[in-house]
N, C-alpha and C positions, 0 to 999 in steps of 0.2 A: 632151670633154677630149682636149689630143692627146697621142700613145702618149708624147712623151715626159714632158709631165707627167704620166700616170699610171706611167710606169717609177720615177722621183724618190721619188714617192706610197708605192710601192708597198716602194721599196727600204727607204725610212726607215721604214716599218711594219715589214719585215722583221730589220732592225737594228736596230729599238728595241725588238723584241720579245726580239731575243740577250740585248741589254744587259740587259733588266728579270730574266730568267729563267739569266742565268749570274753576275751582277757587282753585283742592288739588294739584292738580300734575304740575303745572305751570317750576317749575324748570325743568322738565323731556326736555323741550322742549328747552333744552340750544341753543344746534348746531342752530335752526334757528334764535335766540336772538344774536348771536355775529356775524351773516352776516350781522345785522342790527348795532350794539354798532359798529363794524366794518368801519362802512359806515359814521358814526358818530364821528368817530377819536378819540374815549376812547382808553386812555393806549398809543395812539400814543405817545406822548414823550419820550416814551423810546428809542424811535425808532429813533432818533433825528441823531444819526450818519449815513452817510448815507453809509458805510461800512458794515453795521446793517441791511438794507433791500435790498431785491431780489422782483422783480416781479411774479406776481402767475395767476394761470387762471382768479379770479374774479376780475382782473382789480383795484384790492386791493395792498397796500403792504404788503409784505410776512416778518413777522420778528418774530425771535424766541422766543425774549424779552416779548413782545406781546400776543405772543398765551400763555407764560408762567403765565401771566399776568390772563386772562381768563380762562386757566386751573385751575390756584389757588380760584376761585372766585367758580367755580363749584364741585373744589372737596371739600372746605366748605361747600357750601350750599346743597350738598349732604352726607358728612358727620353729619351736622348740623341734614338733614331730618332721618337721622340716630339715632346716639346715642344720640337726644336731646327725642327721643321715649319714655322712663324708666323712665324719671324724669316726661313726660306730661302725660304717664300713670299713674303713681303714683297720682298725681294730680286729671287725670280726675275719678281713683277709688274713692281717697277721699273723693274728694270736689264733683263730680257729672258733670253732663253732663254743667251748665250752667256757671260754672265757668271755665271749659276747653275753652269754646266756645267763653267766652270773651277776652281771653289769646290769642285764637287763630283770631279772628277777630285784637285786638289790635296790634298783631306782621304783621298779613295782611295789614294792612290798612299803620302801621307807614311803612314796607318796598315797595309799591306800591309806598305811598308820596315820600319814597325819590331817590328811582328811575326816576320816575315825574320828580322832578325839578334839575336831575344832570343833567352833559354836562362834558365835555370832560377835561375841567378842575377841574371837581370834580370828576371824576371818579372812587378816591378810595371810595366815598362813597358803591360804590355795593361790596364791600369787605362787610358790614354791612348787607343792604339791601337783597343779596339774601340768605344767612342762613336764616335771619327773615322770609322770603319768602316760604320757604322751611318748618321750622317748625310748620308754622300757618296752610300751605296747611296740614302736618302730621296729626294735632289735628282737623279739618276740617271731615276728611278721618277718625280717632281714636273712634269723636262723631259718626260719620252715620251710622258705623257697626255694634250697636248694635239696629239697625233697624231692621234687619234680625230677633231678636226675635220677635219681633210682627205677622211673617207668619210663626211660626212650622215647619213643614214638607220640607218647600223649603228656611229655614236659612240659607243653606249653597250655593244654589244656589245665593242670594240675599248678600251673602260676597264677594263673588268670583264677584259680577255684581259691587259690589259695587269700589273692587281692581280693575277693567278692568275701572273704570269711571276717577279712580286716573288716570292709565297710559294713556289714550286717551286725558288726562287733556293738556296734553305736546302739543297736537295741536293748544292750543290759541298762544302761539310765533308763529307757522307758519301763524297764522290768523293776529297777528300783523306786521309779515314781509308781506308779500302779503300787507295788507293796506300802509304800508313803502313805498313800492314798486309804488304805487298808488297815495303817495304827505302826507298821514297822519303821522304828526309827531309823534317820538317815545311816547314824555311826554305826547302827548292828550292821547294817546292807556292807560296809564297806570294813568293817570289821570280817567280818565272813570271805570277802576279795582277799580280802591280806591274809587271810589264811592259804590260801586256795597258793602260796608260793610254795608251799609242800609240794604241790601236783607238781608246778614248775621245774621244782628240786629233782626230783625224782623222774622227771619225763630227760632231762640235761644230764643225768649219768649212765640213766638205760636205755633210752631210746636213740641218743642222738650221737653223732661222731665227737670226740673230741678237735677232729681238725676241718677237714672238708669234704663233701661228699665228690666224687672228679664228673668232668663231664668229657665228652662222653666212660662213662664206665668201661676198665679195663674186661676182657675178657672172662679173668678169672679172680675178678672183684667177690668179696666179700663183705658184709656190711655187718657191721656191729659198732662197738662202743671203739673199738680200736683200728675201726675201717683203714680211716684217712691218716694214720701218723706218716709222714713225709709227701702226702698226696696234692696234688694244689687242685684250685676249679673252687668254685661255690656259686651262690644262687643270692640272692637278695629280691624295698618298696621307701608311701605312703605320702601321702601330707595332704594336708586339708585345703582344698579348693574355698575359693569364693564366693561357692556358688548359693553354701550351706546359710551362710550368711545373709548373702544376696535377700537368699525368700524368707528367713525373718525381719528383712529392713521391709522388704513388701508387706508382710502383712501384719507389722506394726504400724505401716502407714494407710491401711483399707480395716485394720480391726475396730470399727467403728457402731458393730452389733450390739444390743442392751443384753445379750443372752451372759451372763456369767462362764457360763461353760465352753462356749464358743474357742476362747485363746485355748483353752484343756483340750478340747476335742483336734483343732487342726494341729497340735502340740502333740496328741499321739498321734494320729495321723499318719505326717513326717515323719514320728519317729517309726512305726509299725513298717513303713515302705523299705526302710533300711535295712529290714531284716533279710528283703530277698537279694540284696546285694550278692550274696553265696549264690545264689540262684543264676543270675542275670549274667558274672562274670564267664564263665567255662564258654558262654556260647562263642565269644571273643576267640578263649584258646583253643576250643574247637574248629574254628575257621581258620586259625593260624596253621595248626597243627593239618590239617585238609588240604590247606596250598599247598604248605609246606613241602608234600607228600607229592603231591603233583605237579609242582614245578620243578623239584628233583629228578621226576621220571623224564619230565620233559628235557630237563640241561642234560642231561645223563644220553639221552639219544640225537640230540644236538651237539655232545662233545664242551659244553659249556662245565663251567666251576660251580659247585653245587652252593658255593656263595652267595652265586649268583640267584640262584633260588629263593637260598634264604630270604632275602633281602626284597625281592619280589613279593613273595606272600605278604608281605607288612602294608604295602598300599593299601588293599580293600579295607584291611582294620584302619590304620591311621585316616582313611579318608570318611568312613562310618563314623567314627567317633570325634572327627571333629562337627560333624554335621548333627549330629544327638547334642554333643555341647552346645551347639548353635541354638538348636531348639529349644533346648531348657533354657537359655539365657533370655529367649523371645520371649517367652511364656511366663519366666519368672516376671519379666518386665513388665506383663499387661495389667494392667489393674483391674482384673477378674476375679475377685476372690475362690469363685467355683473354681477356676483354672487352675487355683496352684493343686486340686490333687492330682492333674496330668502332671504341675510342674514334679511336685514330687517323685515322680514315675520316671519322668526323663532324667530325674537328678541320680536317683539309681542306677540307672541302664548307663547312663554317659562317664559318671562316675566309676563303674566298673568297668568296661570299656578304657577309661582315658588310662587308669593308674596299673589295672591288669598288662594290658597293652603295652604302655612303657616299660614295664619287668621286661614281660616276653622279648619283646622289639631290640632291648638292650643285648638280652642274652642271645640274638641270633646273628646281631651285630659290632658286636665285642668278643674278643677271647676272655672266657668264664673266668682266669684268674682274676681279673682286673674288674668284677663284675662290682662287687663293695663299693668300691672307691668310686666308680660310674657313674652307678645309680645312686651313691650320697650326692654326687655331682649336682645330680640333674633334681637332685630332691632339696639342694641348697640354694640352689637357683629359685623354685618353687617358694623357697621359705619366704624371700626376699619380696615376692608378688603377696605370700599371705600377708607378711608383716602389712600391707597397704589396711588392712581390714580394721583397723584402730583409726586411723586417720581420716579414711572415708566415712567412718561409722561418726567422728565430730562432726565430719563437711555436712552430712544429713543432718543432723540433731541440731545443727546449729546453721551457720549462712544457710543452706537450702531448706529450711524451718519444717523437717520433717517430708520432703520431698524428692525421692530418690530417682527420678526421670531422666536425669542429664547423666548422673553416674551410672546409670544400666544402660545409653544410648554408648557409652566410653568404652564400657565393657563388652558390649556386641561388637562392637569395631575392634575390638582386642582379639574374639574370638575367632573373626574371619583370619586372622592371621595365622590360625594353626592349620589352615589349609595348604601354609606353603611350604610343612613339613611332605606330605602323601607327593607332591610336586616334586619336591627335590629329590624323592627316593624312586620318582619315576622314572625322572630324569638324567639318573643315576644307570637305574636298570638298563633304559635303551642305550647309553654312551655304552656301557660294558657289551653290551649286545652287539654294536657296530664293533669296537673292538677287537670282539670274540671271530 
């Protein structure tokens, strides 16, 4: 390869690594964005009766109308980051990487602005605002995976790095509350975002393909702005789990300390753990990419389909990650308040793990053209389980009068169920084997 196609290689790895862990995953970072809207008396006027609010640790009003308010705002814009996946893969298969990228810069940019210049009387605007948020972050995250084909051998390491950048992404809200905290107003913080679609601009005509980057890469591939004109193959993610949710209904139901600071403190907390998300995911596609290598050498001296390979490595991940999700769901459940900084730990690791994972899993068991449309698939599917997160968040606040026991017992029995994915690929593996 000559140094300066691996400089190009190397830069747009570099920069699409920023993009994924400062600008995709933005919504993940809810819980520290409504300490702050919070502080700013959005959605207060529901609150108008004063039979309506009760005081709480963070020297805030406490009212249910409110948090209803807020709930509603994030389980759209994480069902948005969801099921809006199928139709932007659809798109970014067709049309190609540069026309995703303006879709997704345009819906960045127009939901930034108009978060900017709301206030408390405009408030329904972020009814609007954070879906668009959410999406653009999606397609952001959908272009930069298929980065990973440019380095062969370690694509799945460089998926899985790329998923861990989305969920760490969540730590710019705690980077804007902390500045909050400090005298900077919220509109400057996301005035300065909205800018920041210049880098976007300019990273979509220099760095990245207009069409698609192919996998595997032809011989005497070249990569630049005009790589892919007639090439097929790409790469794609995201959506918001339950889980994020889960452990603020817990610990609005144990935040029962007279400390003020307390809800602040495990509020950064949570958010501070997100940041290793970049961290935690590669070990994922580093084991993938390890089998991967080894059960190829293996089919290859047994005379087997290196499909068969493929497809092999995916167990250890699929069966580790659903057992990490197990255990943050335990954990979130217990009413230990010390406990949830482990939960938070396992919410990271499971979380990279579950959604790195599915990338990877997708692209070794799909042909890459088809990859978009797949993983919108399975990310529209997702959306459908987010959407529950309004509905459950009434069923506590109201019939179960603030008691979330019976719905975290529902969702650990939900959980053992993703055990019978690693199963059926095992199962899968030995029928091919007798076969073979």
């Amino acid at each position: 390869m000559a140094g300066s196609q691996l400089s190009i290689r190397v830069a747009t790895l570099l920069t699409g690594l920023l993009e994924c862990i400062a600008f995709s995953g933005l919504i993940f970072g809810w819980t520290s964005l409504v300490f702050v809207l919070k502080s700013d008396h959005y959605f207060e006027d529901v609150c108008e009766q004063p039979g309506n609010q009760t005081s709480n640790a963070t020297g805030h009003s406490e009212c249910s109308a409110q948090d209803s308010k807020f709930s509603l705002i994030f389980t759209l814009a994480s069902f948005s980051n969801n099921f809006m996946t199928f139709p932007m893969g659809y798109i970014f298969d067709r049309l190609g990487t540069t026309v995703a990228r303006l879709i997704a810069i345009f819906l960045y940019g127009v939901a930034t602005l108009l978060i900017a210049v709301s206030s408390a009387g405009t408030a329904p605007m972020l009814l609007v605002a954070f879906p668009m948020l959410a999406v653009g972050g999606i397609l952001f995250l959908l272009t930069n995976l298929q980065v990973g084909n440019l380095f062969g051998k370690h694509r799945s390491t460089i998926i899985t790095l790329y998923n861990g950048a989305f969920d760490s992404s969540s730590a710019i809200f705690l980077i804007i509350k902390l500045l909050y905290e400090q005298g900077l107003k919220l509109r400057i913080s996301f005035f300065i975002l909205c800018a920041f679609s210049i880098w976007h601009l300019i990273r979509t005509f220099f760095l990245m393909p207009r069409g698609h980057i192919p996998f595997p890469l032809p011989s005497n591939y070249s990569y630049g702005i005009n790589c892919s004109r007639g090439a097929e193959g790409s790469q794609g993610r995201k959506g918001e789990d339950t889980g994020k949710e889960k452990v603020e209904l817990r610990h609005e139901a144990n935040s029962s300390s007279p400390a003020v600071q307390q809800v602040s403190t495990f509020t950064n907390a949570f958010a501070i753990t997100q940041l290793f998300g970049v961290f935690c995911a590669p070990w994922n596609g580093i084991m993938l990419d390890h089998l991967k290598k080894k059960y190829q050498q293996e089919a290859r001296q047994r005379g087997f389909p290196e499909s068969m390979a493929d497809l092999h490595s995916t167990f250890p991940s699929l069966a580790l990650t659903s057992l990490l999700c197990l255990g943050f769901s335990i954990c979130a459940s217990t009413p230990i308040l010390k406990l949830q900084y482990f939960t938070f730990i396992l919410q990271v690791i499971s979380r990279s793990f579950l959604f790195g994972g599915n990338a990877a899993f997708l692209t070794l068991a799909f042909p890459s053209q088809h990859f978009g449309k797949i993983y919108g698939t399975s990310m529209m599917l997702s959306a459908l389980v987010t959407f529950l997160q309004f509905p459950i968040f009434i069923l506590i606040k109201g019939p179960l009068q603030g008691d979330p026991t019976y719905v975290n017992i529902v969702l650990i029995l939900f959980t053992l169920l993703s055990f019978v994915h690693p199963f059926l690929v095992s199962r899968q593996w030995r029928d091919q084997e007798k076969d073979a």
